[in-house]
C-alpha positions in Angstrom: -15.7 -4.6 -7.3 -18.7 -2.2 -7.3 -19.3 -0.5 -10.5 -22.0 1.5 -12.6 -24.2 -0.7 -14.8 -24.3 1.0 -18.0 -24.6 4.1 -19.7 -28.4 4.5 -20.0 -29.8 2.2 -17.0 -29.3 4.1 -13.1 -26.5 3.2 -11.3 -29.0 1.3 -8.7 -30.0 -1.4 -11.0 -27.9 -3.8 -10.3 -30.4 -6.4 -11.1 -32.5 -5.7 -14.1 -36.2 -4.9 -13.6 -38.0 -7.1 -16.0 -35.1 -9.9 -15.0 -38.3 -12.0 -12.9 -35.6 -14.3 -11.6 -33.9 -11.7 -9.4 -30.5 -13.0 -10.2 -27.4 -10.3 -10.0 -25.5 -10.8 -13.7 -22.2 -9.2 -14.3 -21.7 -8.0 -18.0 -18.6 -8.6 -19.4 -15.8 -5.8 -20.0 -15.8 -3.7 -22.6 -12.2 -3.0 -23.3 -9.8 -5.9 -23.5 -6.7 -4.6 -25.3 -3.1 -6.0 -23.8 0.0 -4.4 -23.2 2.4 -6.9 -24.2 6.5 -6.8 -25.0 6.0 -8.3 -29.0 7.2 -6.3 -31.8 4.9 -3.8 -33.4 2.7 -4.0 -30.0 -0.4 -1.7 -29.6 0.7 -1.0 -26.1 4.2 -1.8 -25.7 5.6 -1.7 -21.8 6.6 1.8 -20.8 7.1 4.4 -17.7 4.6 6.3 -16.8 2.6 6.1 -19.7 -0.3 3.9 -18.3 -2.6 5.8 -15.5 -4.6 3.0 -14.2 -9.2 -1.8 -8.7 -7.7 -3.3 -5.4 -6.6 -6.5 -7.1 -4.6 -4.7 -10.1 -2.7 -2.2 -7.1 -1.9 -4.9 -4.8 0.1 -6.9 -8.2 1.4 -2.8 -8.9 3.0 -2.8 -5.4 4.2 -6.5 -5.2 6.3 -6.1 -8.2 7.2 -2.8 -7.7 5.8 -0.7 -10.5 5.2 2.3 -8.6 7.4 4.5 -10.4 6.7 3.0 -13.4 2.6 2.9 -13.4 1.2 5.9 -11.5 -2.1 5.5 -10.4 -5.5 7.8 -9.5 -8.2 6.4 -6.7 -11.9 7.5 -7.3 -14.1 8.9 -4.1 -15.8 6.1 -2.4 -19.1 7.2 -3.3 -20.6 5.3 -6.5 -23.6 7.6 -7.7 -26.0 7.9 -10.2 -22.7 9.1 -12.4 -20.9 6.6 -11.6 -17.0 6.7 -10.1 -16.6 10.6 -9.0 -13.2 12.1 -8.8 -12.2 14.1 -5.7 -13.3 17.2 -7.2 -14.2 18.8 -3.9 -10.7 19.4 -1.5 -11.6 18.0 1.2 -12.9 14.7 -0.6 -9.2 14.7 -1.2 -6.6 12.3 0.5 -3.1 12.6 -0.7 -2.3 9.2 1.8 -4.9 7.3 -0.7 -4.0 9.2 -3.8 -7.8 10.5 -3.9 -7.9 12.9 -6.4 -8.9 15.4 -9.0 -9.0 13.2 -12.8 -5.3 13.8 -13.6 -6.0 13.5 -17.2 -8.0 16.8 -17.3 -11.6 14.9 -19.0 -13.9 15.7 -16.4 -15.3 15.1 -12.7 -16.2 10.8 -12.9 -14.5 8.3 -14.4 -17.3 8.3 -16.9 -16.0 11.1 -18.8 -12.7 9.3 -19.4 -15.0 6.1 -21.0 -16.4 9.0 -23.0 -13.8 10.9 -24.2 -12.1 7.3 -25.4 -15.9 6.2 -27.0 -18.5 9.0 -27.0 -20.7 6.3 -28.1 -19.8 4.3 -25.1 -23.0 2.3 -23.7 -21.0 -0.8 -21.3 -20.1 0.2 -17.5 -18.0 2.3 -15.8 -15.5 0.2 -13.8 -12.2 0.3 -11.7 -9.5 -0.4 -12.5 -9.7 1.2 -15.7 -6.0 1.1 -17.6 -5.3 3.9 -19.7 -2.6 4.9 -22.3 -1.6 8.5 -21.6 0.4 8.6 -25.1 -2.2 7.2 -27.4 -4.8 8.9 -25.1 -7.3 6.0 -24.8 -8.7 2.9 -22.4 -6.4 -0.1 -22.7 -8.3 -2.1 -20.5 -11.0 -2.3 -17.7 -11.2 -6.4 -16.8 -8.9 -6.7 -14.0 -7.7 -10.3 -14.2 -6.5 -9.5 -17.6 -4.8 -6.5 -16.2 -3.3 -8.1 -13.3 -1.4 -10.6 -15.7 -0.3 -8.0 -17.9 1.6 -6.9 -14.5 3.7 -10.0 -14.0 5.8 -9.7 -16.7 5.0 -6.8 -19.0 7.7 -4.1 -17.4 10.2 -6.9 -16.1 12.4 -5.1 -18.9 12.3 -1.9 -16.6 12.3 -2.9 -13.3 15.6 -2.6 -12.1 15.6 -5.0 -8.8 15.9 -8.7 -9.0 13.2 -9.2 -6.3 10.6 -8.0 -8.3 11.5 -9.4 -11.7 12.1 -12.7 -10.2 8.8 -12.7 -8.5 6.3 -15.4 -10.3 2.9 -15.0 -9.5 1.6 -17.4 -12.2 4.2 -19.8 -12.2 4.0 -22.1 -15.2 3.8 -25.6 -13.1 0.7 -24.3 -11.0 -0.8 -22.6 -13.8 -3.5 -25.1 -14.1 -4.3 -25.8 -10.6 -4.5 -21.7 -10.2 -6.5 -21.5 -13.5 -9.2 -24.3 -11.5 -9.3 -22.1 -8.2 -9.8 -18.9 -10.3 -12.8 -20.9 -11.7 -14.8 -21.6 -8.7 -13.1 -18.3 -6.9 -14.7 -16.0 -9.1 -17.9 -17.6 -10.0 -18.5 -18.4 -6.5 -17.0 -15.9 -3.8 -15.6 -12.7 -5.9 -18.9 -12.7 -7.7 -21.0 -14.7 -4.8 -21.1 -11.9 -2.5 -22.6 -9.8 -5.0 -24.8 -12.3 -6.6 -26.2 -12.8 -2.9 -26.5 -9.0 -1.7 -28.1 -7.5 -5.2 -30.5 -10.9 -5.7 -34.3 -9.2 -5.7 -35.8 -12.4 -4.9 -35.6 -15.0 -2.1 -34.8 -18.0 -4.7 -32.2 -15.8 -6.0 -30.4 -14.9 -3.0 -30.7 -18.5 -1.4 -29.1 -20.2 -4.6 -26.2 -17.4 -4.4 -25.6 -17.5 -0.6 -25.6 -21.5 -0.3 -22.8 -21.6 -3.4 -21.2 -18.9 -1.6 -20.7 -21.0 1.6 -19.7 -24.1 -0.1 -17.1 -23.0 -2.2 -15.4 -21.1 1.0 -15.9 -24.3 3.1 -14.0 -25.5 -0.8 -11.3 -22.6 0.1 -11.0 -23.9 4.1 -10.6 -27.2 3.1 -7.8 -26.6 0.8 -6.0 -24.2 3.1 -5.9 -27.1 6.1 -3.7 -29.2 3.4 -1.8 -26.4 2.3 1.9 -26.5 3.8 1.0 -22.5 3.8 1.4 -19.6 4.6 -0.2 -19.4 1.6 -2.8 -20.9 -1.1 -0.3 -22.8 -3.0 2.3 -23.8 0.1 5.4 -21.0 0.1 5.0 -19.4 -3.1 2.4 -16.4 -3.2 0.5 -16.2 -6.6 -2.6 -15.1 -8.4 -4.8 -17.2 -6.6 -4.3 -15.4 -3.3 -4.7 -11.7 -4.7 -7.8 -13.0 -6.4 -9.3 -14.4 -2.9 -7.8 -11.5 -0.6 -9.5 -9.0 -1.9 -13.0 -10.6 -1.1 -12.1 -12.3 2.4 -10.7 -8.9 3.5 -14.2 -7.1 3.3 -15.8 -10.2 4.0 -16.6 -10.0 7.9 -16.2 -6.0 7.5 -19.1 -5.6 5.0 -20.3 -8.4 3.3 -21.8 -10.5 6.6 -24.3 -7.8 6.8 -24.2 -5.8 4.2 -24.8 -8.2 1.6 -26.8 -10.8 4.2 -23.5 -13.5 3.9 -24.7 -14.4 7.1 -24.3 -18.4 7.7 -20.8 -17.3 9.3 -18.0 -15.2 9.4 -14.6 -15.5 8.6 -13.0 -14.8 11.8 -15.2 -17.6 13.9 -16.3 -19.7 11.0 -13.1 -20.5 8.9 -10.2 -20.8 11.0 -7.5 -21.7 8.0 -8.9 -19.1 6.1 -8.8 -16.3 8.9 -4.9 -17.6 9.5 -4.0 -17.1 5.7 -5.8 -13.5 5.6 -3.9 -12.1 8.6 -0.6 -13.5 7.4 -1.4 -11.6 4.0 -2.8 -8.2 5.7 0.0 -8.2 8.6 3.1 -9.6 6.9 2.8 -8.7 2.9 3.1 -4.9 3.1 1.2 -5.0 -0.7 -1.9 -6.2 1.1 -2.2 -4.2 4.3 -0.7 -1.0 2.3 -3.8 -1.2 -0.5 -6.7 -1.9 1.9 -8.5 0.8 3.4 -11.1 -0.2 5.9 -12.6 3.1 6.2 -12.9 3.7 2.0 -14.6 -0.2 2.0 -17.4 0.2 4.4 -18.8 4.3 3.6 -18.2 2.6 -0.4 -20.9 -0.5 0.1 -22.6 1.4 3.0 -23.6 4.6 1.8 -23.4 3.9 -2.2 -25.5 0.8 -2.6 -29.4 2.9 -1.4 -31.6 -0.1 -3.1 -30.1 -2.2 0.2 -29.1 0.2 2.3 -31.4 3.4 1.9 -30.4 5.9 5.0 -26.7 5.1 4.5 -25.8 3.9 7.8 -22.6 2.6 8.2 -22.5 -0.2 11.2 -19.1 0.6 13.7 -18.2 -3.3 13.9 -16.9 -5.2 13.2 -14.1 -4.2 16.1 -11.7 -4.5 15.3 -11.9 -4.3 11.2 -9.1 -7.3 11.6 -7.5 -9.3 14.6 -4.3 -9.1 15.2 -2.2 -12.6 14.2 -2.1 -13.7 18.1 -5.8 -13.0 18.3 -8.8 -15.2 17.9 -12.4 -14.9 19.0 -13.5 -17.3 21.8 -15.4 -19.9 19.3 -12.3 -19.4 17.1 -9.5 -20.0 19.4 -11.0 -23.8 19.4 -10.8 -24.0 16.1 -6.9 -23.5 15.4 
């Protein structure tokens, strides 16, 4: 997920200046506080008290905590402030819950970090969880938030489905704990380690790791009884992937110069798992916006892309499940 660098550098240095290798490296979150069920808890579980990236909704919607966690979308369009708000009304989309900052601190998402630490030198990043009560940042690392999803509000939620839904099941915890590894590393963070890289060394290193780890994710999909990562049983390791494979042929194959292949010709298992997700799990197609992805990476990113110009294909944004692209339909 895009997001500002810090609070003195520009938005556009993704890769620092006097960094002579030209590698793209993520700093770590700056808020890591939990919400959590234990007595005498910081943050204990309650509705609509937390206000809170595409990960984080996608685990909102699967275990249904819309009532429960409300939620704010920034404008696409990551400037030198950072994440605006739709301050402007026809930036606003009701649909996509693009909207003015409903806490009332400001016009970017900045002046939330701000108002919770005026000192605040880290990055401005989505999702960003805040307590409306305590008035404060819980957390802004999204894997951490996403697990604080699974279970945190089962005490509220009224409907079986969703309590009894496990997406970190405690006898694949391991082997989803080794994907997440390589996952991350590799393909969440490989894309961007391969677009922002200043230097050819740089973006070669990232761009081959990136291929071999999804050639990693294809292998494991042909032995996977499916439809998804782990056989029947949906879990963390496919929200983590999704939400790069789903701008992956969309953005990132020319955007970011992932160019050896695309998903829908190149990985056959791979482009079967992210149509059953997108057409079949309403969390996944409900949460992605094609149009929001490509005019974000397109027309926010000017060190790579400095006239904004927003490519048409590819068309369509995502095949249908009966669909395949000549070199494809061999494949499967």
């Amino acid at each position: 997920m895009a997001a500002q660098r810090d609070g003195k550098g520009s938005v556009y240095h993704w890769v620092d200046p006097n960094d002579k290798s030209g590698e793209f490296k993520r700093k770590p979150s700056a808020f890591r506080d939990w919400i959590s069920t234990e007595p005498g808890a910081k943050f204990p579980p309650e509705k609509d008290r937390f206000a809170w990236a595409h990960r984080a909704l996608i685990v909102r919607e699967l275990k249904g905590l819309q009532s429960i966690l409300p939620f704010t979308c920034v404008h696409w369009l990551l400037g030198e402030k950072g994440w605006p708000f739709a301050t402007d009304p026809k930036d606003q989309e009701s649909e996509a819950n693009v909207t003015p900052d409903p806490l009332g601190h400001g016009t970017h998402l900045r002046d939330v970090y701000f108002h919770t630490q005026p000192d605040y030198e880290g990055r401005f990043t989505v999702p960003t969880l805040y307590d409306k009560k305590q008035k404060t940042i819980v957390s802004n690392e999204s894997s951490e938030i996403i697990r604080m999803l699974y279970y945190a509000f089962d005490g509220l939620l009224e409907e079986p489905r969703f309590r009894d839904l496990d997406l970190f099941p405690k006898d694949l915890r391991s082997q989803i704990e080794s994907t997440n590894d390589w996952t991350y590393n590799d393909i969440n963070n490989g894309v961007y380690k391969s677009g922002f890289a200043t230097t050819q060394d740089a973006y070669e290193k990232a761009v081959t790791t990136l291929f071999h780890s999804l050639d990693h994710a294809e292998s494991d999909l042909a032995k996977s009884s499916g439809p998804f990562y782990f056989g029947d049983r949906l879990t963390e390791a496919d929200i983590r992937l999704y939400t790069t494979i789903i701008r992956f042929d969309v953005v990132y194959v020319q955007h970011f110069k992932c160019n050896l292949r695309d998903v829908r010709s190149g990985y056959p298992h791979l482009h079967k798992w992210l149509r059953h997700l997108y057409w079949d799990v309403p969390a996944f197609h409900n949460t992605t916006n094609f149009d929001h992805i490509k005019k974000h990476y397109t027309r926010s990113h000017r060190q790579i892309n400095p006239h904004s110009i927003t490519p048409l294909g590819p068309i369509p944004d995502i095949l249908q499940k009966d669909q395949e692209v000549p070199v494809g339909r061999a494949k499967v």
